[in-house]
Every structure is written in structure tokens, then in C-alpha cells.
N, C-alpha and C positions, 0 to 999 in steps of 0.2 A: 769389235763387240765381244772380245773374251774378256770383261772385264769379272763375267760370273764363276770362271773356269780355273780356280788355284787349286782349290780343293779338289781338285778331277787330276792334276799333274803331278806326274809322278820323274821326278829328276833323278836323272842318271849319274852315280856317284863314283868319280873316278877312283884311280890309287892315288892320284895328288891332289883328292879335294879337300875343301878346306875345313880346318879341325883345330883343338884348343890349341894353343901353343903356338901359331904358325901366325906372320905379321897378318895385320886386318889388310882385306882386300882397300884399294886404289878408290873404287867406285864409292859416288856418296849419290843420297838423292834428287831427283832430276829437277826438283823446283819443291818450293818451302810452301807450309799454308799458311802458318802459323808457326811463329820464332824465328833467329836465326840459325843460320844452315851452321853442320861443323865442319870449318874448310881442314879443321888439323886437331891432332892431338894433344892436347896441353898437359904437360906433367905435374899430376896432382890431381886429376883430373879423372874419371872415368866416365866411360861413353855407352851407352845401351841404344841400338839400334830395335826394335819392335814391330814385326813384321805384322800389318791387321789388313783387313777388310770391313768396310762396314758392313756386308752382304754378310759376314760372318758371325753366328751370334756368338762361341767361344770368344772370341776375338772383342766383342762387345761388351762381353760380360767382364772381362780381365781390366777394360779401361779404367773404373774405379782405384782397383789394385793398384796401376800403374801410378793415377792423379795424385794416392796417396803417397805412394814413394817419392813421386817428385817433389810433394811440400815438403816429406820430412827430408831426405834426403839431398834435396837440389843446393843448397846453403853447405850442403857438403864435399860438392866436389864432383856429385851424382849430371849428368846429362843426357837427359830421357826425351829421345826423338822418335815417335810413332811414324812408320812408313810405309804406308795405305802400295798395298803392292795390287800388280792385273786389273787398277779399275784406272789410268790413265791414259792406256795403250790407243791412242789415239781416236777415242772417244768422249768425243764433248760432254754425251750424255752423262756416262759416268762418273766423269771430274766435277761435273756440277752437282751431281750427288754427292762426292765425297766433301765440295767445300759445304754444302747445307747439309752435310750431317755434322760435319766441326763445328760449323757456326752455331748450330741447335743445340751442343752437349755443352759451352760457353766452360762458367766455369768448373766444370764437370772436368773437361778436357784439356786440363791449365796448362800441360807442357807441349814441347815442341812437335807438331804435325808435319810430313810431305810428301809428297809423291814422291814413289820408287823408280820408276824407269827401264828400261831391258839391261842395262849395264849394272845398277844396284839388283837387279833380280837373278841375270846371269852369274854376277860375281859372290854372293855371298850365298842366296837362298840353295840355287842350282848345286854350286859348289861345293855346300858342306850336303848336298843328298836331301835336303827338306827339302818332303814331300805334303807337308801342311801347315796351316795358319791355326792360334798365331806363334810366334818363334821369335824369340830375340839374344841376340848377338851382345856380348860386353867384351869392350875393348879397354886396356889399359898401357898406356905408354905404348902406342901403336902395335898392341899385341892383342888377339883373340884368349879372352880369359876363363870365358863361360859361354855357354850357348843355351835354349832350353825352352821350358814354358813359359810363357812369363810370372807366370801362378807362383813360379817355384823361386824366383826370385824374391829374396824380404830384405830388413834391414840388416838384419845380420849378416847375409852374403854380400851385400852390396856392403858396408863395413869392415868385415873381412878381407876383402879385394881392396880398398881404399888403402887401408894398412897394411897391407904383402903379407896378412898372417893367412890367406885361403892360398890351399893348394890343390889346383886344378887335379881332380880326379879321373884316370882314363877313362874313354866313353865308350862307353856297353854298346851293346846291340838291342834295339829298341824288343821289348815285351812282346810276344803275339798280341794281333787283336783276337777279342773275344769273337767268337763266330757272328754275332748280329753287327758287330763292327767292320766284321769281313765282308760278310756280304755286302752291307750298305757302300764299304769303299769299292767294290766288284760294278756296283751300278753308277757309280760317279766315274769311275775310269772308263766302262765303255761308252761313255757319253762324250768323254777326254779322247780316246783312241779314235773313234770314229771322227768327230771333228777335226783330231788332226791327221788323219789320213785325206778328209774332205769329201770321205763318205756320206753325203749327206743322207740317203734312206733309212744308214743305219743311225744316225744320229737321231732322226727324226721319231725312229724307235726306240732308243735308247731314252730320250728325253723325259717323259713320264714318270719312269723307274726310278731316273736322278732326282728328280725333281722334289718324287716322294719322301728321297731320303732326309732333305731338309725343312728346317724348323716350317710353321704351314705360313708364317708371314713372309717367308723369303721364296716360298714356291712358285708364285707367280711371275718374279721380278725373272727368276732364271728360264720358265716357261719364255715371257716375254723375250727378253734378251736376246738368249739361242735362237729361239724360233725366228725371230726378227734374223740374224747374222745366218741361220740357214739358208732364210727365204731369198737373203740376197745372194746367197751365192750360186741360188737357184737359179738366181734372174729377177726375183720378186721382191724391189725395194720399197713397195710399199707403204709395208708394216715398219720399219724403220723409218721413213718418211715419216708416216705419224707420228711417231715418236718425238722424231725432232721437231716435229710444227707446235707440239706441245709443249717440248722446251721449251721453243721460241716464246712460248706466249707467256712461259712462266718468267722467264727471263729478259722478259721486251724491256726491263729499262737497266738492263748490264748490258755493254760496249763490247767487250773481248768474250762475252759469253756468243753473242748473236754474229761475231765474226767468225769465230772459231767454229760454229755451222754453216755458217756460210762459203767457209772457208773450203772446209770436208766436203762440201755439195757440189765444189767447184773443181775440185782438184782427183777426190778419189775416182780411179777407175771403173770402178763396180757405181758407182753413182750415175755416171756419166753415161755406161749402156745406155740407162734408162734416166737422164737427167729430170731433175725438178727444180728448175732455174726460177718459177713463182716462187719457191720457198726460200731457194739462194738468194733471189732476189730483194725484198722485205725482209732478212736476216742482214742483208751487206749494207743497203740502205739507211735500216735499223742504225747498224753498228756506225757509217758515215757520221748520220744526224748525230747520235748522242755522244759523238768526239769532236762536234763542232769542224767537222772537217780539215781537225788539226794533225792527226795525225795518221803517219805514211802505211803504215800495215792495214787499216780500215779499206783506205781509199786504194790501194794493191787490189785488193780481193775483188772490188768492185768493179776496175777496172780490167781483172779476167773473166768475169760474169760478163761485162757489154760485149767483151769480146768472141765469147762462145756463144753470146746472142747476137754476133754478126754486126753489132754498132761499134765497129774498130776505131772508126775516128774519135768517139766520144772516149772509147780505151785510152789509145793516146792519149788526150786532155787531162785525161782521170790517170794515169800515168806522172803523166808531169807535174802533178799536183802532189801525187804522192812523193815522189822526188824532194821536191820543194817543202814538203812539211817536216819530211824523218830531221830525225834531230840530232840520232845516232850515225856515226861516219861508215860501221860495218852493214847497218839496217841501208842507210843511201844509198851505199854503192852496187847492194844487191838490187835496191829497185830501178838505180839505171841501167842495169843490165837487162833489167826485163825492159825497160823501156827502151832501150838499143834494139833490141828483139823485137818490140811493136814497132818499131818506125820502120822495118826491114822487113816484115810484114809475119811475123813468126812471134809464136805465143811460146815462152820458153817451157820446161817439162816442169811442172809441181814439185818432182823431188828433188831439184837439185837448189831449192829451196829448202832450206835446212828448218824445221822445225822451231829448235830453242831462237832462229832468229827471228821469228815473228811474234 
């Protein structure tokens, strides 16, 4: 649940972090929303990378900007991929906000969308020192050409770079902030520091202060959020529970929305102190029914629900079914391993379940 928390991180900039001139980082984003992914660079070609949040309204505000560049531009060579960072990080809630706020802005938001990931966030954002949203990266011929606002990108940069006539100007040291700037980032970082020391008292105090600092439609969502990812680390999963029974309900007829809760329910740590398997329950069943039983990562999840509900056999059954339905040869062979593990009488660990494989 730090999907609220970009704007509170403050990355530490080494001597080799990353800066104009030097090849584009390896890492790309962890799954598409909208378009195709860039697996490479094509020459003739340049690439803008767009660091947003929808929780951020800067970040909001500049998508026009951006839509426009890509009609006039994209026929030129221009490829503008938005990549929604911190609201993935293995919360259901937040990714389903992120695809109903793309879906919502339709064609508003006509170029390429996708989640960031710890590896696109470590690699580029961390790396070149940005410490806020939003930020975008231009790569040319697998080269870092520009970095910056996105504000401050137009056609004329973006055509300059096209044609080899822009030459990367060295990069200053960013301006002071104004002191009401100062302060307001003073109250988003102790709200950043104490959360990640895992202070929670002082989090808890801190909270209010941050919270003021942002626009008044986004104050509750981060009230909400933190307080929820507090409470659980207090013990109190709750208010997070609620949360997600709500999604569920908004979501009762998406498949991979109601598994992917169901999923979190089953497998996270911090859930499971204090489990709520009615919720996993009616989320994993949910997701069963509306894939017709056909496919293997549904019938997985459900089948370690029966089993943390102590009906092992029924596991098993629901095991071998899943088995039987994957379609995929690397998806099967992970779920006979769990099913080797059930017949043996052993529920294998959640993590060595690797994520992008479900």
C-alpha cells in the first residue's frame, strides 16, 4: 500500500547515476495498459519514457500536453509511453485504479500506458536522483538524450532530437524551492521517513500534515491508503479488508481483478495473522466461476484457500484441475509443483511463486 508515497521519496543519487549522455537503462515497464511495450530501440525512432501517477495532479494536468505531442508527433518517429510508477507495487487496489483512470480519459489518453515496476523505478527514476513526479526520460538510439518536465518538452525539442541538430545541454543543479515549497516537501518526507523506518506513531502524526499538503480531492485517498497500510502493520487489517470487499463488489464481474484479491488474501503475511478467508473466499470462487473453470491460476488460488481452510482433499482436486486446465507449459509446471507439495501434505511458500507468472 505505498502506492500514495512517490512524492514523499527522496532517492539517493550516486557518482554513477544515471544522466544525459550515458546508454538507457536495461529495465522497461513491468506490464502494458494500453499499446505495445518497447522491447528495443529502433533507429529513427525516439522514445519518451513519462514518469505519472494518477493520484498526482501535476502529473494529470501535463496528460493533455503529452496526448497532443503524440498525434502531432507519433507519425514522426516520436514514441510516448506513460508509466504510472508506486501505484502497482502489489496492490490490487491501486492497479485497478490505475486501469479505470485510463479507461476513463479514453481518448484523452491516446498513447501508450503501463505499469512501472521496482526494476523500471530502481533503474531510471532512483538512478538519475528524481525525487518527483512527473519526469520523463528521451532516449535515442539507445541513448539518454534529455530528461525533465514533461511541460518542457514541445515540438520543437522533440524535432530537434529527431534530426541530431539538439545538443544535450549539461544539467544544473536544480533551483531552490520557494520556502512554502520547502516546507510542504518537509511534511511529505516525514510522513516518507517515518513509514519507511516503520515508525508507525510517528507516521500516524505525520499523516495529517502530508495530507494537507495535497490538492483537497486527493487528501482522503492518502488519509485512506496510509492509514489502512499503518493499521496493518499494527495488526489491524481491517480497514484494508474494507477496502478490498469494496473492490470486490465494484469488480464482481472482472476474472483477474477478483483473483488477484483473492490471491493477496491468501498468500500475504500480514493478512494471514489475521486472515479473512469469507473475503478470499467469494473473491476466488468469484474469479473460478467467471473463467468457466477453464483456467489454471483461478483454480491455483482457490485451491490454497481450501487448503488454509483445512479441506486439503478438496485442494488436491482443485489442484489437479488446475494442472489440467494451464495452457501455458512454464504456468503447468509450476502448478504441479504445488500439487506435488499437496499430495505430500505441504502447501508450498507464496513467494517462490513468482508473480509475472500468474
Amino acid at each position: 500500500m505505498r502506492a500514495l508515497l512517490l512524492l514523499l521519496l527522496t532517492a539517493t543519487l550516486s557518482a554513477a547515476g544515471l544522466k544525459v549522455g550515458d546508454p538507457a537503462p536495461a529495465a522497461r515497464p513491468e506490464s502494458m495498459l494500453q499499446g505495445e511495450a518497447v522491447k528495443e530501440f529502433k533507429k529513427g525512432e525516439i522514445y519518451v519514457f513519462e514518469c505519472w501517477a494518477s493520484w498526482c495532479g501535476p502529473c494529470v494536468a501535463a496528460i493533455p500536453h503529452l496526448n497532443d505531442l503524440h498525434k502531432k508527433m507519433g507519425k514522426k518517429g516520436v514514441v510516448i509511453t506513460g508509466v504510472n510508477v508506486w501505484e502497482s507495487e502489489k496492490d490490487p487496489a491501486a492497479v485497478e485504479r490505475v486501469k479505470a483512470f485510463v479507461k476513463e480519459q479514453g481518448a484523452k489518453m491516446s498513447y501508450r500506458v503501463a505499469l512501472g515496476g521496482k526494476a523500471f523505478i530502481k533503474d531510471w527514476l532512483e538512478a538519475a536522483g528524481v525525487n518527483g513526479i512527473p519526469h520523463a526520460f528521451i532516449v535515442k538510439e539507445g541513448k539518454l538524450v534529455w530528461q525533465g518536465h514533461p511541460m518542457q518538452m514541445n515540438e520543437e525539442l522533440l524535432g530537434d532530437i529527431i534530426t541530431g541538430t539538439y545538443t544535450p545541454k549539461p544539467e544544473k543543479a536544480a533551483a531552490p524551492a520557494d520556502p512554502e515549497q520547502a516546507r510542504n516537501e518537509a511534511k511529505l518526507q516525514a510522513l516518507a521517513e517515518a513509514m519507511m523506518r516503520k515508525d508507525w506513531a510517528a507516521a500516524e502524526k505525520a499523516l495529517p500534515a502530508a495530507a494537507a499538503v495535497l490538492p483537497a480531492e486527493e487528501r482522503q485517498d492518502l488519509i485512506d491508503s496510509v492509514g489502512a497500510q499503518i493499521a496493518l502493520a499494527k495488526g489491524d487489517p481491517s480497514k484494508i479488508y474494507a477496502q478490498m470487499a469494496k473492490l470486490a463488489e465494484e469488480e464482481a464481474d472482472d476474472a483477474e481483478a477478483q483473483n488477484e484479491l483473492a490471491w493477496e488474501l491468501v498468500t500475504d503475511p500480514l493478512f494471514l495473522k489475521k486472515p479473512n478467508f469469507a473475503l478470499a473466499e467469494k473473491c476466488a470462487l468469484r474469479a473460478v466461476a467467471l473463467s468457466k473453470e477453464k483456467e489454471g491460476d483461478k483454480l491455483d488460488t482457490l485451491a490454497r484457500l481450501r487448503w488454509l481452510q483445512g479441506r486439503k482433499a478438496e485442494a488436491v482436486q482443485l489442484q489437479e484441475k488446475a494442472v489440467a486446465a494451464a495452457t501455458d507449459s512454464e504456468m503447468k509446471g509450476i502448478l504441479q509443483q504445488t500439487l506435488d507439495a499437496l499430495k505430500k501434505g505441504e502447501l508450498p511458500p507464496a513467494e517462490k511463486l513468482a508473480d509475472e507468472d500468474r
